[in-house]
N, C-alpha and C positions, 0 to 999 in steps of 0.2 A: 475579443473572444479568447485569442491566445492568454493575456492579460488575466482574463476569470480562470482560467486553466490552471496557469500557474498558481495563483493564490489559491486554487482550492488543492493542489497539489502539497502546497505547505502547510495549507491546513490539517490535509490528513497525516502527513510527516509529523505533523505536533500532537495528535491524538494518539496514533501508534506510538509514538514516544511514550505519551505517560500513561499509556496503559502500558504496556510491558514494565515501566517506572513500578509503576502500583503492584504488579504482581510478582516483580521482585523483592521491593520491599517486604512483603507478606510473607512470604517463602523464606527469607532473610529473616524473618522475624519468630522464628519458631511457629512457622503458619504450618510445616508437615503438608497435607493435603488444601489446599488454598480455597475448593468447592466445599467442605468444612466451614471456612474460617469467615467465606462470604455467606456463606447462612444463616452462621449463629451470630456472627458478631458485625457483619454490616448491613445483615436484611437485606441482603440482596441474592435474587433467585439465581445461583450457579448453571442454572439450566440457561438462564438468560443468559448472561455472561457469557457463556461457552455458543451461544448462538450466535449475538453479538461478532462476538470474535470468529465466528464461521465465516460467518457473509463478509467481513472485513475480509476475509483470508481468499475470498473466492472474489470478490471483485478487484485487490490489488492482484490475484493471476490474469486476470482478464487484461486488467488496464497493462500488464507488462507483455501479456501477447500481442494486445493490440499495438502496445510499442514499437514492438518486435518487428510486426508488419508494416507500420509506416516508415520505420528507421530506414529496411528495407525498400520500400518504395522511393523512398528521396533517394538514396542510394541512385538507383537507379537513374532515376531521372536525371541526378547530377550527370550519371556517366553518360548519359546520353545527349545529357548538351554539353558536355567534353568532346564526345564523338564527334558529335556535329559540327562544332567550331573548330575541327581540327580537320574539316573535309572543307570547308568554307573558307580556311585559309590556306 
């Protein structure tokens, strides 16, 4: 399970890449307004896009709180079989 985590972890690290990639380039390109340049010249709904990249933008906050909270938990737990094994010895 960890194993699927990871790799889909990279997976999304490779998507976020080249999308920001791509709307750089655009922007770099004399793109001006880039919701423009996806309409007229690559047919694709800016409405979409910017939805797209919503829900991307709200599920990697999620997955970094929920990080947050287990990082935190293990924490814990470590220091508490720290505690423990230092009352036990």
């Amino acid at each position: 399970m960890l194993e699927k985590m990871r790799n889909d972890l990279f997976l999304f690290n490779d998507i976020n890449s080249s999308l920001i990639n791509c709307l750089d380039v655009i922007s770099n390109t004399g793109g001006g307004d880039v919701s423009k340049h996806f309409d007229k010249e690559i047919n694709i709904n800016s409405k979409l896009l910017v939805s797209v990249v919503d829900l991307i933008n709200q599920r990697f906050s999620n997955a970094i709180k929920e990080s947050t909270k287990l990082i935190t938990q293990l924490e814990n737990c470590f220091q508490k079989k720290k505690t423990e094994m230092a009352y036990t010895n």
